[in-house]
N, C-alpha and C positions, 0 to 999 in steps of 0.2 A: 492761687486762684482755683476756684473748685472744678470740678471734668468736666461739670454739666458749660461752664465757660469754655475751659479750653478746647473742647470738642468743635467747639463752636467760632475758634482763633481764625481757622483755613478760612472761614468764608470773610470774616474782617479784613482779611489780610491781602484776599483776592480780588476786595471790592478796591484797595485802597492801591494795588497795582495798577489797576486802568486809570486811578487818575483821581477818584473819589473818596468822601471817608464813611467812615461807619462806626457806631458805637453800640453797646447796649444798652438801654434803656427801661423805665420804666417800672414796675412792678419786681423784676426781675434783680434788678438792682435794689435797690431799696431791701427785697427779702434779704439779700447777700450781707447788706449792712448789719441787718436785723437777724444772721444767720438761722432763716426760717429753710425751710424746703422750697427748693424752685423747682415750677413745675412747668412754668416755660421760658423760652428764652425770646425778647424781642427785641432787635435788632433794626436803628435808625440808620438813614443813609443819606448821603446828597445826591445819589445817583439814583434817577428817576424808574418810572416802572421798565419803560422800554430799553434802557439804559442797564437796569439789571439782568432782563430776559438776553438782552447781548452776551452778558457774562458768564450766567449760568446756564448751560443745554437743557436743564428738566428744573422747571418751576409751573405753577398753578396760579391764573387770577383770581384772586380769591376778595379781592374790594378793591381793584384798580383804579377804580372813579375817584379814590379814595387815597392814591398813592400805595397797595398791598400788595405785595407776592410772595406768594408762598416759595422757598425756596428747597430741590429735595436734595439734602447733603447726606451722604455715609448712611443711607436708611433711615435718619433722621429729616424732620420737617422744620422749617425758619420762618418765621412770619417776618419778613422785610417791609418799612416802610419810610417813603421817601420826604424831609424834611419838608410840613408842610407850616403855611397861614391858613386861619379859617377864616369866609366868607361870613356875613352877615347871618346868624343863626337864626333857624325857621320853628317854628310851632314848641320853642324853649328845650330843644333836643337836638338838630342836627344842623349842619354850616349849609347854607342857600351854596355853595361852592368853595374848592378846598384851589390853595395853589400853591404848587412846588416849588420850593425855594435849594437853595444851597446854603441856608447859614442854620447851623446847630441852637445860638441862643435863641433864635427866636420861633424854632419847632418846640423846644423848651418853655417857652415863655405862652405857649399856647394851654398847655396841661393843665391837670387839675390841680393837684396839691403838689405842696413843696417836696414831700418827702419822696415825688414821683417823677421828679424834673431834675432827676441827677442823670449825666450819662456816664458812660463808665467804656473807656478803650480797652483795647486788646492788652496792655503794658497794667492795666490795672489802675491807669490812673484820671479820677474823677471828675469830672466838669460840671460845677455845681453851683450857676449863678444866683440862684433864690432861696442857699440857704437849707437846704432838705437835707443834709447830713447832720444840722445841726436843729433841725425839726425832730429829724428819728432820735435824738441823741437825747433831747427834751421827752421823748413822746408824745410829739404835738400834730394835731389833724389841723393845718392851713391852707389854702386857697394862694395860687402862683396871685399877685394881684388883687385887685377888688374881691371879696367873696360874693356881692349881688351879683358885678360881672359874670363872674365863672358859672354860678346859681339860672343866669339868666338864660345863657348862653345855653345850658344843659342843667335841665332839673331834675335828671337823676344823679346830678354829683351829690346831693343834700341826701341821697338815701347809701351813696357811697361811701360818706361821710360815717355818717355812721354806723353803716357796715364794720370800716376801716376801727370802730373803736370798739366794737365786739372783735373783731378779729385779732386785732394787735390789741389792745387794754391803752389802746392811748387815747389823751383826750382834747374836747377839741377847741381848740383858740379864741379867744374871746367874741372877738369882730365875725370869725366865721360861725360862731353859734349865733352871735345875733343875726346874722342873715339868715340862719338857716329858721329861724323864730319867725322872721320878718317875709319870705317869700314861701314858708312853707306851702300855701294856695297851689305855688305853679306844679306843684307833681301831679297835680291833676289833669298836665298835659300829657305827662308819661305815659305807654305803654303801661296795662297790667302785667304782662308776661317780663318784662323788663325791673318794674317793681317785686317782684314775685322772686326773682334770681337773686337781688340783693337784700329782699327780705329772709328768703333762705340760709343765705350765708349767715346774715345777721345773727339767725335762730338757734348755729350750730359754733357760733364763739366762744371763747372763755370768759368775753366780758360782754354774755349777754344784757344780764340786767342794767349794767349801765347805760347799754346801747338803748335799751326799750324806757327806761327812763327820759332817754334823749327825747326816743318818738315822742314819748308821753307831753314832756314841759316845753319842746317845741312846735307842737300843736301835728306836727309830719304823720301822726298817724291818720288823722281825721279824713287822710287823702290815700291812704291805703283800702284796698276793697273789702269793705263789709266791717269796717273798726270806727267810724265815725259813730260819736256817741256809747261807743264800749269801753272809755277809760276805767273804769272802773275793776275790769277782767282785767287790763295790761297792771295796773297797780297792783293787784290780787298777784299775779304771775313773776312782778318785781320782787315780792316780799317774799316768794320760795326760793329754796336752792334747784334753781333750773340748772346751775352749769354741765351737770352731768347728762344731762339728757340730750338723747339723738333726734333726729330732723322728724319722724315721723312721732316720736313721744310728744317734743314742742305742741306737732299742731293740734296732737288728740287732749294736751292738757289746756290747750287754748281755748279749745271748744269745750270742754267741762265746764273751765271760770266763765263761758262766754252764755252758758246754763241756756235757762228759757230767753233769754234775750234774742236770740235765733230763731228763726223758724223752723229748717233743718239745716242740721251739720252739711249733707253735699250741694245745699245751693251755697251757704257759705265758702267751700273750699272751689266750688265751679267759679263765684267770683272771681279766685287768684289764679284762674286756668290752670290747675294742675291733671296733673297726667290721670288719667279717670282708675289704671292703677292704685294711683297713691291715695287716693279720694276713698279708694275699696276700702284699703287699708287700714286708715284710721277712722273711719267710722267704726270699723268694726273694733278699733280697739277703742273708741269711746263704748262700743255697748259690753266688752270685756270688764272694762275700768268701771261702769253703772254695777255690773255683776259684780263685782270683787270688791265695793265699796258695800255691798250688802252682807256678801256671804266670803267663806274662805273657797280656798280650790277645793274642788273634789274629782275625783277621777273621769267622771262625764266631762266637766266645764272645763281640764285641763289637754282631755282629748280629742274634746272639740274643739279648743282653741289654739293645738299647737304649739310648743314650746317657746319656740321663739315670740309668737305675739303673747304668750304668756309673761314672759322674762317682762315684755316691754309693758305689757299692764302694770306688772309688779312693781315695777320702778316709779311709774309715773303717781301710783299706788303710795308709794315709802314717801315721795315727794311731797304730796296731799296731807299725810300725815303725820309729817316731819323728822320721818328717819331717816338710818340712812342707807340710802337710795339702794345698795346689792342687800339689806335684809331680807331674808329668809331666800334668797335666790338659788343659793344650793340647797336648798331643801327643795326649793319648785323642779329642780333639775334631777335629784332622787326620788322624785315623787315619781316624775316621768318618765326615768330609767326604768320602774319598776312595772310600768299597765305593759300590759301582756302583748300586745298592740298598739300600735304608734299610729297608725292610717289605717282606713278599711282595706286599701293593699294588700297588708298583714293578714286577714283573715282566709282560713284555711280552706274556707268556700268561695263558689265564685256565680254569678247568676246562670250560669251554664248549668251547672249542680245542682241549685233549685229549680230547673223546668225539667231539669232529666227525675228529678225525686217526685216533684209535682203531678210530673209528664202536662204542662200548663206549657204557652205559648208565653213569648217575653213580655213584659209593661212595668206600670206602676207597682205592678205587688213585687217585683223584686227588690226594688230599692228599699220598699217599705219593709221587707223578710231579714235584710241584710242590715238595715239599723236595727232593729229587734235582736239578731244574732250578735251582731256589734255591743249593744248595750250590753246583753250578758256574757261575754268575754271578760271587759273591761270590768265589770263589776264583781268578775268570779265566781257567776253561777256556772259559768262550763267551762272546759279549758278549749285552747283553738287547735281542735283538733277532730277533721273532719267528721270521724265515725261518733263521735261524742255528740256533735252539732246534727248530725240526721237524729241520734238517739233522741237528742232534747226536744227538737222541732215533731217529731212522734207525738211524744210524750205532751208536748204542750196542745197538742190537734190546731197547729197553723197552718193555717189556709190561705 
């Protein structure tokens, strides 16, 4: 059993002294089968929230209403929760009321997919009535039970779904693909910020394309923010080799294919509430990517732009025009080893230096003095080197 488990034994083992059991569950298990990386561990119980808080001296409520506590063990943290049923499901998202049970199958039997409804003891050995060991084994994305049910029940399971086949490259069960064709409508209940997490994932899989395929022929995109009536950019986006590309390349090459059919790129990205950050970001390498689909780098546009948003134009650059993807990357990266200057930082003046030369009070004309001195740095009319740079500004009679 791997550490990230056994680390994790004492508190199974603790729970199941007073009298209760406990498994691990979930995501966490499933990766194990699939020997991916765990990056957390979750942990089912029969023993209720209060029932835990007994056991353990230092835990956190963290969705009590919910059956959750966070448990703090050895400097590490446990997200505990207690064997529930769910109540009647409200607005196709969350149970009208949960309630605590003490039987394992049928906290199990609540879940989404099969490959998620295995538990797994301290001894290492499985409890797996619906089948998900031999879901992962197939590579198949199915629904514990009815997939409208589960769909109904929670209609971001259908963007889960597909998440889960960009992520893992599995695909998905016949019955659950036709529901997920058949109620695609209800994600229109969902949170955006909710759809937004699992469209992300989606974006940064190995098997994106298939996954965006899925959006496409199951209609699921139409219900995603600002893509109703843009199939045409997601087919376009199909047919390149996206696998290589990172989260913020995605969205700047989505908004290229997605061209004039947009108004602006930041009301489209404000639709998916992202971090007004990341919205910076890629607009600005959509107008990198406009730039570099016109001209090549030259020492301005690559010092303006930074290395790194460089790299990530380039790429999204190679993709557009179907190479591959690190050409000429080490050359963008010698390119930029070589300017004399990386940031205005770098420069050997400082606005202080121009109102003592000037003998002028501070404003707009320094910033304006200091791109001027910048430009000819970089372009190698002067070197950065202060006595040089008064000589120059002399000699030019800047004012």
């Amino acid at each position: 059993m791997l550490p990230v488990f056994t680390q994790a034994i004492p508190i199974l083992t603790k729970i199941e002294k007073a009298g209760y059991e406990a498994y691990f569950v979930g995501g966490c298990v499933r990766d194990y089968l699939l020997g991916r990386v765990i990056s957390d561990i979750d942990i089912a119980t029969s023993a209720t929230p209060s029932e835990i808080k007994q056991i353990f001296p230092r835990t956190v409520d963290v969705g009590i209403e919910h059956g959750t506590v966070v448990v703090l063990w050895n400097n590490e943290t446990y997200e505990l929760t207690t064997f529930r049923t769910d109540g009647e499901y409200i607005d196709f998202r969350r149970p009208s009321e949960v309630t605590f049970i003490r039987n394992l199958h049928d906290d199990l039997k609540r879940r989404d997919f099969t490959m998620n409804s295995i538990a797994m003891d301290k001894g290492g050995t499985f409890t797996d009535p619906f089948c998900g060991k031999q879901a992962i084994r197939s590579k198949v994305i199915e629904t514990v039970g009815s997939p409208r049910e589960r769909f109904h029940e929670d209609a971001l399971r259908m963007m889960r779904a597909v998440r889960f086949v960009s992520q893992l490259q599995f695909s998905v069960e016949q019955n659950t693909y036709h529901a997920l064709r058949e109620h695609a409508p209800l994600l229109e209940n969902v949170a955006t910020e909710r759809k937004t997490v699992e469209f992300e994932k989606l974006l940064i899989g190995k098997g994106k394309e298939q996954a965006l395929q899925i959006l496409i022929d199951t209609s699921l995109y139409k219900y995603l923010p600002g893509l109703k009536g843009k199939q045409p950019a997601l087919e376009q986006m199909v047919k390149l080799n996206i696998e290589p590309l990172a989260i913020d390349e995605m969205w700047t090459l989505l908004l290229y294919l997605l061209g004039t059919t947009i108004d602006h790129p930041e009301t489209f990205l404000r639709q998916w509430k992202l971090p007004v950050k990341k919205i910076k970001k890629v607009t600005l390498l959509l107008q990198l990517l406009h730039h570099r689909l016109q001209q090549k780098w030259t020492v301005e546009t690559l010092f303006d732009a930074k290395l790194e948003n460089a790299i990530h134009t380039e790429k999204i650059y190679n993709i557009l025009q179907q190479h591959d993807v690190l050409k000429g990357i080490m050359d963008l990266k010698k390119q930029h080893s070589l300017l004399p200057i990386k940031e205005r930082q770098d420069l050997a003046v400082r606005g202080d230096d121009l109102m003592k030369w000037y003998d002028k009070d501070g404003g707009p004309w320094i910033k304006e003095v200091l791109q001027i001195i910048e430009r000819a740095v970089i372009t190698g009319k002067i070197e950065n080197e202060k006595v040089q740079i008064r000589e120059w500004l002399t000699k030019c009679n800047l004012k």
